[in-house]
TORKOL-4160 file (C-alpha; in steps of 0.2 Angstrom, whole numbers, padded with zeros to 4 digits, m for minus):
356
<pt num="1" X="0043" Y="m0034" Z="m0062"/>
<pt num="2" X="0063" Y="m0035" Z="m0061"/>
<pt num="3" X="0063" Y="m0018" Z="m0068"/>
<pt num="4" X="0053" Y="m0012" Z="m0053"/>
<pt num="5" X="0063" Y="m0021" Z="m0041"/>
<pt num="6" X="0079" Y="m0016" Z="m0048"/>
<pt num="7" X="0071" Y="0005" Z="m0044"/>
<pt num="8" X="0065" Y="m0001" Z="m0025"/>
<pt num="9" X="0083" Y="m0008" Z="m0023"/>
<pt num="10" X="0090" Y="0008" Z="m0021"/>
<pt num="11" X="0074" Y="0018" Z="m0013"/>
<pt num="12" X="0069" Y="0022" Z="0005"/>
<pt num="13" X="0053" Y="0023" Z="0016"/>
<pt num="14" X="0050" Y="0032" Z="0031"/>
<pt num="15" X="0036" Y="0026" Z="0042"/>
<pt num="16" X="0031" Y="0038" Z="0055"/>
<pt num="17" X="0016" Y="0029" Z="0065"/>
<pt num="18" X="0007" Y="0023" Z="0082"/>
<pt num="19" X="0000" Y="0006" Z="0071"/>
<pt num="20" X="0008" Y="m0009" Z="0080"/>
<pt num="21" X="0018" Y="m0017" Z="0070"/>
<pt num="22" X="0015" Y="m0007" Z="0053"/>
<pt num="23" X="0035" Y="m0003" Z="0047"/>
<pt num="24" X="0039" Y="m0021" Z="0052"/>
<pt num="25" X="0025" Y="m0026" Z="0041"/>
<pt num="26" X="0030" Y="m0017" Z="0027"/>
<pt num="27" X="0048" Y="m0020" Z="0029"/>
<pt num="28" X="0044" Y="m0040" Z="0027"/>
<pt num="29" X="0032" Y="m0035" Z="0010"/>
<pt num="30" X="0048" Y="m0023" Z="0002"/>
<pt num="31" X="0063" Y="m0033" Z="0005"/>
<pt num="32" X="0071" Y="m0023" Z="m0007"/>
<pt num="33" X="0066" Y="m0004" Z="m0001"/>
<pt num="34" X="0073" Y="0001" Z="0017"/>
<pt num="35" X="0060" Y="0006" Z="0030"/>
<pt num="36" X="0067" Y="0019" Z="0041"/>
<pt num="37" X="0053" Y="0018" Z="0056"/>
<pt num="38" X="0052" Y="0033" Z="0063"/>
<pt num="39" X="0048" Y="0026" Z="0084"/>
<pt num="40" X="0046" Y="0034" Z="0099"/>
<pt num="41" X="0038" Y="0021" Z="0109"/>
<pt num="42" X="0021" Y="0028" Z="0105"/>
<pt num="43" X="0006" Y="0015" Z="0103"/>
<pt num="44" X="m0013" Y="0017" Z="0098"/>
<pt num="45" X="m0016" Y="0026" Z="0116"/>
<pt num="46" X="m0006" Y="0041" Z="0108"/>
<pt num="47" X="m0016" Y="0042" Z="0093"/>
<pt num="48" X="m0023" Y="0061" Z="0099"/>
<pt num="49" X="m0010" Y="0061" Z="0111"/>
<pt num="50" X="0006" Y="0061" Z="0102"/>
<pt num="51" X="0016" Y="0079" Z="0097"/>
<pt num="52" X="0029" Y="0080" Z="0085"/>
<pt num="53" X="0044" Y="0086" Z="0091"/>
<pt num="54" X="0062" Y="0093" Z="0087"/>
<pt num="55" X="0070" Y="0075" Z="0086"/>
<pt num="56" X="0055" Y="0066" Z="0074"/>
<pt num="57" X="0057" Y="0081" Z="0064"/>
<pt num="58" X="0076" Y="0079" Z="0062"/>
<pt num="59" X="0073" Y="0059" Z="0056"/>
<pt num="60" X="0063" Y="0064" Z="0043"/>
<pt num="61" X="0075" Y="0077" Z="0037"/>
<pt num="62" X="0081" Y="0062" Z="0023"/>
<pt num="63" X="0063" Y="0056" Z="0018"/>
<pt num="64" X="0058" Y="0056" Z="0002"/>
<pt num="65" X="0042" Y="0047" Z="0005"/>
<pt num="66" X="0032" Y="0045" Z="0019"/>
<pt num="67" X="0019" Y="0033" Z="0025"/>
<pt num="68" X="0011" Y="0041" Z="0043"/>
<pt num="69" X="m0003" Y="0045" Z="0053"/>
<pt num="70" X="m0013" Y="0062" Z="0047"/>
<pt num="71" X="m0015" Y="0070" Z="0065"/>
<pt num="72" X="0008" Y="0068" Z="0066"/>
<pt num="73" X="0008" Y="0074" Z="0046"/>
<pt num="74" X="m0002" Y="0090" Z="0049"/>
<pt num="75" X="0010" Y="0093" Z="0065"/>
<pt num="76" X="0025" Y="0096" Z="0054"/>
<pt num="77" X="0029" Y="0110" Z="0040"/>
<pt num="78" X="0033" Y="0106" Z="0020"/>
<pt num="79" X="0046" Y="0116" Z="0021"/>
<pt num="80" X="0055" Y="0100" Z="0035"/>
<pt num="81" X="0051" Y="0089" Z="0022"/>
<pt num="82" X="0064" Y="0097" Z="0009"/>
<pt num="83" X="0069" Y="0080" Z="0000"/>
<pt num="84" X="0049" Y="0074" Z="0000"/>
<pt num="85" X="0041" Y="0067" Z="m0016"/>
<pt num="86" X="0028" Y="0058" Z="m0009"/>
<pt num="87" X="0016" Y="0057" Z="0009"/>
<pt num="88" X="0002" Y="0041" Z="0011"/>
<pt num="89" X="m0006" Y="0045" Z="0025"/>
<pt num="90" X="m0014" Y="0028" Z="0036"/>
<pt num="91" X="m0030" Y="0036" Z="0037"/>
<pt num="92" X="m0046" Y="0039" Z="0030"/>
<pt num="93" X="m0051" Y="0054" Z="0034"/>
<pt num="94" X="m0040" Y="0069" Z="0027"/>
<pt num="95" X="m0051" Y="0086" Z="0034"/>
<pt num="96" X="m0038" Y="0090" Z="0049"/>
<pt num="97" X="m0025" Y="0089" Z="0038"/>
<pt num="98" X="m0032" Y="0099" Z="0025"/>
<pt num="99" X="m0040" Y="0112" Z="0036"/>
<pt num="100" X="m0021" Y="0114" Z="0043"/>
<pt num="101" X="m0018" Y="0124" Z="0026"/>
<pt num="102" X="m0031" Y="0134" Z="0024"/>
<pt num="103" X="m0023" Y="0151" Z="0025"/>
<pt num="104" X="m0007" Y="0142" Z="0014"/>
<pt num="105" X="m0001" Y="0135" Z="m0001"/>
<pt num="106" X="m0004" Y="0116" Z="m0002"/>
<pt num="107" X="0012" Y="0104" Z="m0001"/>
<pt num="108" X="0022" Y="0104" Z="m0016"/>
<pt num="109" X="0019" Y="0087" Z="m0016"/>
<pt num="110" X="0006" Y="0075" Z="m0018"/>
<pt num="111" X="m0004" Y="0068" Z="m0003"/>
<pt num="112" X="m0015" Y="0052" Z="m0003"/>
<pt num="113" X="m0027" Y="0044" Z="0010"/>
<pt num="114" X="m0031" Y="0027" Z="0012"/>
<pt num="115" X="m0045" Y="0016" Z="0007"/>
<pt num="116" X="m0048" Y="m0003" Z="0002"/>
<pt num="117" X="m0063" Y="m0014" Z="0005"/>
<pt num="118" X="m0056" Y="m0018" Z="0022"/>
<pt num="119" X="m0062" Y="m0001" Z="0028"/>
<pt num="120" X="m0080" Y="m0002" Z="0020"/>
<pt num="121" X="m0083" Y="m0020" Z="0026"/>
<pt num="122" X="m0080" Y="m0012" Z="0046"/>
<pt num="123" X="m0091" Y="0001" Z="0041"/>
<pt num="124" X="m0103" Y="m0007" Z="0036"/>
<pt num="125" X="m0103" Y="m0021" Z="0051"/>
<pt num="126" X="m0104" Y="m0007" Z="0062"/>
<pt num="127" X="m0122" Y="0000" Z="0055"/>
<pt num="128" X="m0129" Y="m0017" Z="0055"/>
<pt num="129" X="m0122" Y="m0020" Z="0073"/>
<pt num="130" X="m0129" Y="m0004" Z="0082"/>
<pt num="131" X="m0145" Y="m0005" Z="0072"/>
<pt num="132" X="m0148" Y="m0021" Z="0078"/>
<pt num="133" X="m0140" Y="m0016" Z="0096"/>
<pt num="134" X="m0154" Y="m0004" Z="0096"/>
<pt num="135" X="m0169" Y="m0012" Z="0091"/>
<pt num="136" X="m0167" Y="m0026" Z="0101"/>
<pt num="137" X="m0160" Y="m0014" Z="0117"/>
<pt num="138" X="m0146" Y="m0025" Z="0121"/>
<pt num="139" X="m0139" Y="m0015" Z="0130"/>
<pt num="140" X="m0154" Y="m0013" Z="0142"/>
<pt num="141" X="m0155" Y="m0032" Z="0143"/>
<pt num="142" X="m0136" Y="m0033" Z="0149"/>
<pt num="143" X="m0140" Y="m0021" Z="0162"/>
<pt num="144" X="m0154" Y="m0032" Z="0170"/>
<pt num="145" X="m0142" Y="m0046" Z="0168"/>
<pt num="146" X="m0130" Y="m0035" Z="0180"/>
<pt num="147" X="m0145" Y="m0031" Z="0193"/>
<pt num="148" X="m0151" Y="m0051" Z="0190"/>
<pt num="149" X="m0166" Y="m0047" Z="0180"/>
<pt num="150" X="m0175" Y="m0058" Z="0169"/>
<pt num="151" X="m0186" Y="m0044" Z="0162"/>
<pt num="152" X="m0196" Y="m0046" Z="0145"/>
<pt num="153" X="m0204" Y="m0030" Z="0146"/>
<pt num="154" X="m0200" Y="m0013" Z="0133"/>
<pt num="155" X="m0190" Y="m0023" Z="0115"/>
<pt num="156" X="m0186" Y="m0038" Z="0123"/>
<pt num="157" X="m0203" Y="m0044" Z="0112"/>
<pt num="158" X="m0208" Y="m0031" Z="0104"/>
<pt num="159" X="m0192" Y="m0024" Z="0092"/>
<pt num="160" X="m0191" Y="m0022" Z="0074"/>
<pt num="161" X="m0184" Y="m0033" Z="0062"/>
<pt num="162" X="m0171" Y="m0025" Z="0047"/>
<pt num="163" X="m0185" Y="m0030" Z="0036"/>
<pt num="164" X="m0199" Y="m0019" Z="0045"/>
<pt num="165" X="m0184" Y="m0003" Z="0044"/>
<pt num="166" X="m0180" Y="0010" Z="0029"/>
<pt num="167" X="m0164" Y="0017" Z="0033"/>
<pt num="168" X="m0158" Y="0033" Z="0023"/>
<pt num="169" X="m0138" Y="0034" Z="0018"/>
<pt num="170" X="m0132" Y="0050" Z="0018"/>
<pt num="171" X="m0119" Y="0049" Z="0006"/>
<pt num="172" X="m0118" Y="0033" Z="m0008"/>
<pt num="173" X="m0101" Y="0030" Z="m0009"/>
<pt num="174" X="m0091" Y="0013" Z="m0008"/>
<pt num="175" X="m0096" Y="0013" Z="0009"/>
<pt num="176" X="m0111" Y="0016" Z="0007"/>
<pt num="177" X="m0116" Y="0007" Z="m0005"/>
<pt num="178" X="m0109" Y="m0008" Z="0008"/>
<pt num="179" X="m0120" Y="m0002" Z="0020"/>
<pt num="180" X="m0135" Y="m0003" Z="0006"/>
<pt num="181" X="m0129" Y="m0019" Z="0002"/>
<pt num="182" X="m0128" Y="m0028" Z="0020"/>
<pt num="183" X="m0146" Y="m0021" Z="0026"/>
<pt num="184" X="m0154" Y="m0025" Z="0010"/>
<pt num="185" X="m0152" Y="m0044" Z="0011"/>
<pt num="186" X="m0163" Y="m0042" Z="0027"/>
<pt num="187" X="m0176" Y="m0036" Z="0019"/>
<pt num="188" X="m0173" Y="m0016" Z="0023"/>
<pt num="189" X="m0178" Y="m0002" Z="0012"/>
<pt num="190" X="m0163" Y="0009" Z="0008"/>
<pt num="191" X="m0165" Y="0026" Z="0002"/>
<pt num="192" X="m0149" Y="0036" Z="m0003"/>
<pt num="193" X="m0144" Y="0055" Z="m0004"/>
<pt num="194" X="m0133" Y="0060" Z="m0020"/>
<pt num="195" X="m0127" Y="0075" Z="m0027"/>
<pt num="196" X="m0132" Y="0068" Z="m0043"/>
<pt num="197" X="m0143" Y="0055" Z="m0052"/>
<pt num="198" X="m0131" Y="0038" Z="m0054"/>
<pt num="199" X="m0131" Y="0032" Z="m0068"/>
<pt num="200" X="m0138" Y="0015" Z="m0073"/>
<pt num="201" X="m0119" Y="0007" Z="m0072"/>
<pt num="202" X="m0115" Y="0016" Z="m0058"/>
<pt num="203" X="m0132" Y="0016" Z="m0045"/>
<pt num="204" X="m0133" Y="0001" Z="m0032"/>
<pt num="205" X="m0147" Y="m0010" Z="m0035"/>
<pt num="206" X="m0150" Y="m0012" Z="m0015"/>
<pt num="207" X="m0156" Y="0006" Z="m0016"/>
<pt num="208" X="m0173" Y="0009" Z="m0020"/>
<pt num="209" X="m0173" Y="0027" Z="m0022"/>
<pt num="210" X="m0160" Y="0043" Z="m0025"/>
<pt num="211" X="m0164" Y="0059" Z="m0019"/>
<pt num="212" X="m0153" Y="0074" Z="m0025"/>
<pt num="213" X="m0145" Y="0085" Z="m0011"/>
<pt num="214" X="m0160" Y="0097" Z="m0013"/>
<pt num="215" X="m0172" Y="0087" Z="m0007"/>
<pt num="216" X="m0165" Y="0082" Z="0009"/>
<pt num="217" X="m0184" Y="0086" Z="0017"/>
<pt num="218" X="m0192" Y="0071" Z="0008"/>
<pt num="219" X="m0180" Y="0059" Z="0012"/>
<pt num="220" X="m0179" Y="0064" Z="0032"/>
<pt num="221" X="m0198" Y="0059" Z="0030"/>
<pt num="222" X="m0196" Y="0042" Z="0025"/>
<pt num="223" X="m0183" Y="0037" Z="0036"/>
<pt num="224" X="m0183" Y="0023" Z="0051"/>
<pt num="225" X="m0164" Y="0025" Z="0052"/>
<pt num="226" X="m0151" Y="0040" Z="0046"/>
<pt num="227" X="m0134" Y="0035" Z="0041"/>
<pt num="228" X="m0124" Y="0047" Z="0040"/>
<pt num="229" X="m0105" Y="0043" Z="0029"/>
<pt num="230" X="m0101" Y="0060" Z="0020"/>
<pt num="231" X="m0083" Y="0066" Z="0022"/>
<pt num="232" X="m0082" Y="0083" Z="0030"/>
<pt num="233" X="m0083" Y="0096" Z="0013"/>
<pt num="234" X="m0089" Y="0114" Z="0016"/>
<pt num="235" X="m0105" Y="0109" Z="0008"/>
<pt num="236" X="m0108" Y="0095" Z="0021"/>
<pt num="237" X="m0103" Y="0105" Z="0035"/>
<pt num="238" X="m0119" Y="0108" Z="0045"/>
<pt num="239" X="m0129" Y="0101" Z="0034"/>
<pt num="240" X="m0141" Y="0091" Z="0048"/>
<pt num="241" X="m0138" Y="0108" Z="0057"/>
<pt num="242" X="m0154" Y="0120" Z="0065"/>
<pt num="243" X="m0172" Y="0115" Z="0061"/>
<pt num="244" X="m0167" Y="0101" Z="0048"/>
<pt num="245" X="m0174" Y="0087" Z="0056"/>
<pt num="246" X="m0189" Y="0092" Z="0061"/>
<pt num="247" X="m0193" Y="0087" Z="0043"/>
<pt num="248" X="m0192" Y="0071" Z="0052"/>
<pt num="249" X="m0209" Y="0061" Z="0051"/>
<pt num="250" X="m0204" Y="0043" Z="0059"/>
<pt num="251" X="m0193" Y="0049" Z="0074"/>
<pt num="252" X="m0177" Y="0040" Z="0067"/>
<pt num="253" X="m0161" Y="0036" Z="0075"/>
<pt num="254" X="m0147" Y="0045" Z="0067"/>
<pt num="255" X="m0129" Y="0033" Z="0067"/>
<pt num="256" X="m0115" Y="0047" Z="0062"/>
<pt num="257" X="m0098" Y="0038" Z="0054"/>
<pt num="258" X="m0094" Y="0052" Z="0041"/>
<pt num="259" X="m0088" Y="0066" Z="0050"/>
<pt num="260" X="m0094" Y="0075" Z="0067"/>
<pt num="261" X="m0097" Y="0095" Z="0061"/>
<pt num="262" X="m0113" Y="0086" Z="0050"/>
<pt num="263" X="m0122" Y="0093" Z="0064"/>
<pt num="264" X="m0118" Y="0103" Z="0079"/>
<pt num="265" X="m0117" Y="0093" Z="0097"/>
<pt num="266" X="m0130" Y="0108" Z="0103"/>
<pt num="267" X="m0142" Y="0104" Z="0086"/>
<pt num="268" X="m0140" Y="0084" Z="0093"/>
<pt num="269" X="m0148" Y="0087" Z="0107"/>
<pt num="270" X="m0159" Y="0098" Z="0104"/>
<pt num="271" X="m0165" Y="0084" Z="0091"/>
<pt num="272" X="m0169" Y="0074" Z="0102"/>
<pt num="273" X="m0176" Y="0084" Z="0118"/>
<pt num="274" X="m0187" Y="0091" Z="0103"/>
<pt num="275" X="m0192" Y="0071" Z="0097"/>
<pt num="276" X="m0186" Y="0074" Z="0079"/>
<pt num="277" X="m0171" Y="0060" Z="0083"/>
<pt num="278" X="m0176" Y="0047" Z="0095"/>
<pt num="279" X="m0159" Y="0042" Z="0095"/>
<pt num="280" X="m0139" Y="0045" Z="0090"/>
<pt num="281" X="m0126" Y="0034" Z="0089"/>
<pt num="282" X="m0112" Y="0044" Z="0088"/>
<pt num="283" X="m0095" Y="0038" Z="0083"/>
<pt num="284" X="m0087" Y="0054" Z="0076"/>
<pt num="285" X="m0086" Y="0072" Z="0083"/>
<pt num="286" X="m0083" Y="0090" Z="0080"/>
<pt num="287" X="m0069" Y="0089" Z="0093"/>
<pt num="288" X="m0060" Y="0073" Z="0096"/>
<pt num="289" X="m0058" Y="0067" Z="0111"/>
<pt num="290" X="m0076" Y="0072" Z="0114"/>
<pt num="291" X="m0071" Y="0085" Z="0129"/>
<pt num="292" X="m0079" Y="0079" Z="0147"/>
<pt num="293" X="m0088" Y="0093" Z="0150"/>
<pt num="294" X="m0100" Y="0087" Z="0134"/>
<pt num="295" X="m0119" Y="0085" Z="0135"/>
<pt num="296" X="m0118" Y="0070" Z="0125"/>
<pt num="297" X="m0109" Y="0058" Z="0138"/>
<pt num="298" X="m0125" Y="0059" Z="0149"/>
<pt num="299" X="m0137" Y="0061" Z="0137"/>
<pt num="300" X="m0150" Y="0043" Z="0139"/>
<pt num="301" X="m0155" Y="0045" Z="0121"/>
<pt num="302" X="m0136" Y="0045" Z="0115"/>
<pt num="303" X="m0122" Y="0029" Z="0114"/>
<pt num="304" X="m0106" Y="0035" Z="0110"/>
<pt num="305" X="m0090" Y="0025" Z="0103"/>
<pt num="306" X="m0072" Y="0034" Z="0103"/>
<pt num="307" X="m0072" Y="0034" Z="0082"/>
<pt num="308" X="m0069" Y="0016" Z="0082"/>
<pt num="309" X="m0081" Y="0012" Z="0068"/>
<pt num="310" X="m0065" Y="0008" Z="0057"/>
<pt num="311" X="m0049" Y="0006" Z="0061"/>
<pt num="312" X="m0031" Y="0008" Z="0052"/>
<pt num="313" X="m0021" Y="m0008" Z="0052"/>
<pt num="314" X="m0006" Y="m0015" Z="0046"/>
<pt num="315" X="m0011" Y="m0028" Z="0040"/>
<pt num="316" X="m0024" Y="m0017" Z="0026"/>
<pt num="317" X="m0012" Y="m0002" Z="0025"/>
<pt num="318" X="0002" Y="m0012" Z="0018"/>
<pt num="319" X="m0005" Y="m0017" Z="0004"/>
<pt num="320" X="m0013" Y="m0004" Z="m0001"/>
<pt num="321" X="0003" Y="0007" Z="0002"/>
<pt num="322" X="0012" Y="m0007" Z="m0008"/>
<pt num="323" X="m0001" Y="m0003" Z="m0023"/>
<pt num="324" X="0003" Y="0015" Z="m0023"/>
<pt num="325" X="0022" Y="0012" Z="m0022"/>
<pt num="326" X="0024" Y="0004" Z="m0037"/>
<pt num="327" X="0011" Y="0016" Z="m0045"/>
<pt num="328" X="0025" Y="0031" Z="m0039"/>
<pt num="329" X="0040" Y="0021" Z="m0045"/>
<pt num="330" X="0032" Y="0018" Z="m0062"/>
<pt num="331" X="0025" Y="0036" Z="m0063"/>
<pt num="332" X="0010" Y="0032" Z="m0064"/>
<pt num="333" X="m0004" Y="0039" Z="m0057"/>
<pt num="334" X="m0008" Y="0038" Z="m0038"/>
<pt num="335" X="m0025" Y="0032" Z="m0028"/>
<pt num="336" X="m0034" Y="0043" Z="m0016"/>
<pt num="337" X="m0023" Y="0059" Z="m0020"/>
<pt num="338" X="m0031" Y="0072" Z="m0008"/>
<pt num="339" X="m0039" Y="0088" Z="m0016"/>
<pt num="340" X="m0035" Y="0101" Z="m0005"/>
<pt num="341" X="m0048" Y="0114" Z="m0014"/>
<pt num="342" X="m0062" Y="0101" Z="m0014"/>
<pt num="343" X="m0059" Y="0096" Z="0002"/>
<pt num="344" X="m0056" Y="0078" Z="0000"/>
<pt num="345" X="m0049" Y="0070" Z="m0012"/>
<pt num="346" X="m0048" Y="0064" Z="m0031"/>
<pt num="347" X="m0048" Y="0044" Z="m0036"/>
<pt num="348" X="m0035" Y="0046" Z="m0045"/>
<pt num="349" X="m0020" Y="0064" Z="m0048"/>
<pt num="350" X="m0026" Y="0072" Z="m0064"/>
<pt num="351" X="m0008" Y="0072" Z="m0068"/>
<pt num="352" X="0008" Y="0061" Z="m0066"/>
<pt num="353" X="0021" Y="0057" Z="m0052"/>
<pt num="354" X="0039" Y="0054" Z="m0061"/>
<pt num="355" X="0049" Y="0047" Z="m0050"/>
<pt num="356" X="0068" Y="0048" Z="m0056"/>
């Protein structure tokens, strides 16, 4: 432990963000390391809003590593970052950024995303939440209370319980094997779609039943409830696209959280005018901030959050960041590395970071 003090003691971090409070944060957890915060007076508000300009561009002309916001990352060129060994970004989701190199040579350096159980616990609060938001028409019953109606008529007494639902996971990750887990002690039935069979050590016991990629089809017939938390990868893209859910036999409501480019905004609605959906709750997007003129704002059978269903905080990016320092000082390898030819990400870089 004293040897890795004695290497933060003479290293640097540059923190380029709109998370309130996040360099002071990290500044109080590395005593030893000086934060350089890289501040414009920005806040969350700016999250889409904020460009890069000339004078952040010029702070970071010293950085060696970098802990910042993806959409500010993918604004700025490698070749700025000249000194740069090392970029954590405070995000989860890493497609912008990667798309942003498509036609180019990756960073010469590595790239890592966040994660934690901080981030799958809000995921999976939010299915439970709008599931149960839905089945019990809350928010119908918050309208009557506006108009001053006391109205049990439609769910008010006559909804399902999580124990009469079988709710399909697209995409059996940490998250969504959170999401199995919080549904299954209500009683649901979880089906999950893999690319391949777990194994015995590594399949969740809250889902009854695996179905390969291929076989989409049959689990869109079983379904009360589709989840969608796949990462955006050219083999996800479109995947719930064109006539795929009329393979829908229940009329289910779709919940996306992966990423939006799952399925088109025009294949959304034209689910549900056709009855394959009889619902979406949409939190992600192909084009965020969801442009006015979209037919989902007015669309009755859609409820929309601004990509809220998890949220990148200092008080979880800190450690995690701090986790992954140490593993760069140490030359060890890093968590969440980005895989710009996969499209997402390896657990862990296939090969070592040496830090001098």
């Amino acid at each position: 432990a004293n040897t890795v003090m004695a290497k933060l003691a003479s290293r640097s971090v540059h923190v380029f963000t709109v998370i309130p409070t996040l360099a002071t944060r990290l500044q109080e957890a590395l005593p030893n390391v000086k934060v350089v915060n890289v501040d414009h007076g920005d806040n969350l508000t700016a999250r889409y809003l904020k460009k890069v300009n000339e004078e952040d561009v010029a702070a970071l002309q010293e950085a060696e590593v970098l802990l910042g916001d993806s959409h500010l990352l993918q604004q700025i060129k490698p070749e700025h970052l000249s000194k740069m060994r090392w970029v954590q970004s405070t995000w989860v989701g890493m497609e912008h950024f990667i798309e942003s190199f498509r036609d180019k040579d990756p960073p010469p350096y590595p790239i890592t995303r966040m994660g934690g159980d901080n981030l799958t616990t809000m995921m999976g609060e939010y299915v439970t939440g709008r599931i149960i938001l839905h089945e019990r028409d809350w928010l119908t019953v918050h309208n009557n209370q506006m108009n001053g109606v006391w109205d049990w008529s439609g769910k008010s007494n006559a909804f399902r319980t999580l124990a009469d639902l079988t709710v399909g996971i697209l995409g059996v990750g940490s998250i969504g094997k959170t999401v199995a887990h919080n549904l299954s002690v209500f009683g649901s039935r979880i089906h999950g779609l893999v690319r391949s069979q777990p194994t015995p050590e590594s399949a969740s016991p809250c889902i009854q039943k695996h179905w390969l990629t291929h076989e989409l089809p049959l689990l869109l017939g079983e379904c009360d409830y589709l989840v969608n938390l796949m990462p955006s990868t050219p083999s996800t893209r479109g995947m719930l696209g064109g006539n795929v859910l009329s393979a829908c036999k229940k009329c289910p409501v779709l919940i996306n959280l992966g990423r939006g480019d799952i399925i088109n905004e025009a294949d959304i609605v034209g689910a549900l005018d056709a009855g394959w959906l009889s619902a979406a709750h949409l939190d992600v997007f192909d084009v965020e901030p969801l442009p006015q003129d979209s037919l989902l704002w007015k669309h009755p059978k859609v409820f929309i959050t601004p990509h809220a269903g998890t949220w990148s905080r200092a008080q979880e990016v800190v450690p995690f960041f701090c986790q992954n320092y140490e593993r760069f000082i140490n030359g060890q390898q890093l968590i969440n590395e980005v895989d710009f030819k996969r499209g997402y990400l390896n657990a862990y870089m296939k090969t070592k970071c040496n830090y001098p």
